[in-house]
N, C-alpha and C positions, 0 to 999 in steps of 0.2 A: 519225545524225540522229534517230535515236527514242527516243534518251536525250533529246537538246534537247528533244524534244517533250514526252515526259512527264514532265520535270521543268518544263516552262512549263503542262502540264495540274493535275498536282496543286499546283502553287502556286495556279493558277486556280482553284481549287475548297478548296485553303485559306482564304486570302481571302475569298470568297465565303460558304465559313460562319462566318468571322471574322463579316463583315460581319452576317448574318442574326442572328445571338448578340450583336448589339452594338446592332443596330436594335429585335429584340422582346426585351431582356433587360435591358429600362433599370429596370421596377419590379419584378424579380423578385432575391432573394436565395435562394438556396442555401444549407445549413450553413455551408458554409467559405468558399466565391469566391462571384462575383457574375460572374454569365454574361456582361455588359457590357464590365467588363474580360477579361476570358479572351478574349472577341471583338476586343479591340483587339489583343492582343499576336498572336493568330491571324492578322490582316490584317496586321500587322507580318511575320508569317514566314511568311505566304503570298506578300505582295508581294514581298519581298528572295529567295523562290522562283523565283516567276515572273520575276524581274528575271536571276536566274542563271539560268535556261533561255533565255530571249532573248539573256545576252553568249553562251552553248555554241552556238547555235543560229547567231550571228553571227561567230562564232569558229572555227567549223567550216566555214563556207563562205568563209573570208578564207585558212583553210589548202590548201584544194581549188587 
């Protein structure tokens, strides 16, 4: 069960700084990337994180 967990935790906090780099990094450029998108794709693979920690989490107690 502490697997399910920590992988529905750093997904949550994936995301999260997905999200933050996506909300304050709308007018800022960088040399190479643009912190906005970096923030989308972060919240992309932070969500599809957290989403797999919640099926192990659910999956784990369907096997019990």
């Amino acid at each position: 069960m502490a697997s399910a967990r920590k992988t529905l935790l750093t997904g949550s906090l994936t995301f999260a700084g997905g999200l933050a780099l996506w909300l304050w990094g709308l007018d800022e450029e960088i040399f190479i990337f643009t912190p906005s998108k970096v923030g989308v794709v972060l919240m992309i693979v932070g969500g599809l994180e957290a989403l797999y920690g919640v099926y192990k989490s659910l999956r784990r107690d369907d096997a019990a």
